[in-house]
C-alpha positions, 0 to 999 in steps of 0.5 A, a space after each residue: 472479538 478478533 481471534 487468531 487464524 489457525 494456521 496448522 490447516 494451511 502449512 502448505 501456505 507461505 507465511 507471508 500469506 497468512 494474516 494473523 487475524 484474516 482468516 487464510 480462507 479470506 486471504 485466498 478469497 481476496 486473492 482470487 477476486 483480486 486476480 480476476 478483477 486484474 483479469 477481466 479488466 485486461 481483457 475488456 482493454 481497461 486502461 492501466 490505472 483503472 486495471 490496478 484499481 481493480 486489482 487493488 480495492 478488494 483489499 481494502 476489507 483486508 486492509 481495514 480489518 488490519 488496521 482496526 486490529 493494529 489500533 485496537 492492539 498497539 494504538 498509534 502503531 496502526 498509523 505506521 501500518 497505514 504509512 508503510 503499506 501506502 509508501 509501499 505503493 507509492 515506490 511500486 509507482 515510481 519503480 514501474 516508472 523506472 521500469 517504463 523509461 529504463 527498460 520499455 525505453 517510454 518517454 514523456 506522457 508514456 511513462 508516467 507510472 501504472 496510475 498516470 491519472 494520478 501524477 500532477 502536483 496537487 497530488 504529489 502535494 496532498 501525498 507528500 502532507 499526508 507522509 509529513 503529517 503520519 510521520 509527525 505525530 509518530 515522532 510526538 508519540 515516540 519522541 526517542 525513536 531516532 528513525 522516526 526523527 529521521 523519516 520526518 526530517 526527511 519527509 519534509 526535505 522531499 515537500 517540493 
């Protein structure tokens, strides 16, 4: 059984720090690997996108353990969690592209975002059916929510 963190031992951490089913402990835990993966991996010369990598899988316990509560809680609302903490990732994506080309002034195959490896269009292809798919069943299981109707009309228009 999931039971909530108390918070009251760590009033010195900000709120959105705290998970209310991650233990803070966890959270700190994750951080710290997280930092040093990003770290170590800078120091060895990794390139970008293995970096990133890096620093991104120790949340994936987190992440799940999020998930699982999420569906156990409100059902089909974890799959808006999933949505919105992925989409998050993809515009960090797109905003290091805009930060390569407007503000390091790259071009071509240098600016091609923190995860270069991953921008050809099957990706893109696979992402883009992934949004189309979470967003429509979210709209069959929430048929009035008019913001739902219009991620999903969207979603579609941005298929390529």
């Amino acid at each position: 059984m999931l039971v909530p963190a108390t918070t009251r031992q760590y009033d010195d951490m900000p709120r959105f720090a705290l998970l209310p089913y991650v233990p803070p402990r966890i959270m700190l835990l994750t951080s710290t690997v997280a930092g040093a993966s990003v770290a170590a991996g800078s120091l060895a010369g990794l390139p970008l996108w293995a970096i990133a990598i890096a620093g991104v899988v120790p949340w994936f316990p987190v992440f799940s353990h999020e998930t699982i509560w999420t569906w156990r809680n409100y059902g089909w609302l974890a799959i808006f969690y999933v949505l919105a903490i992925s989409q998050t990732g993809h515009f960090a994506e797109h905003l290091a592209q805009m930060v390569q080309i407007h503000i390091l002034g790259q071009t071509g195959q240098d600016a091609r975002g923190v995860v270069s490896t991953l921008d050809v269009e099957w990706v893109h292809l696979v992402w883009n059916g992934w949004v189309v798919l979470a967003a429509g069943v979210l709209v069959a299981r929430f048929r009035t929510n008019r913001w739902l109707w219009l991620s999903v009309v969207g979603s579609v228009v941005a298929v390529r």
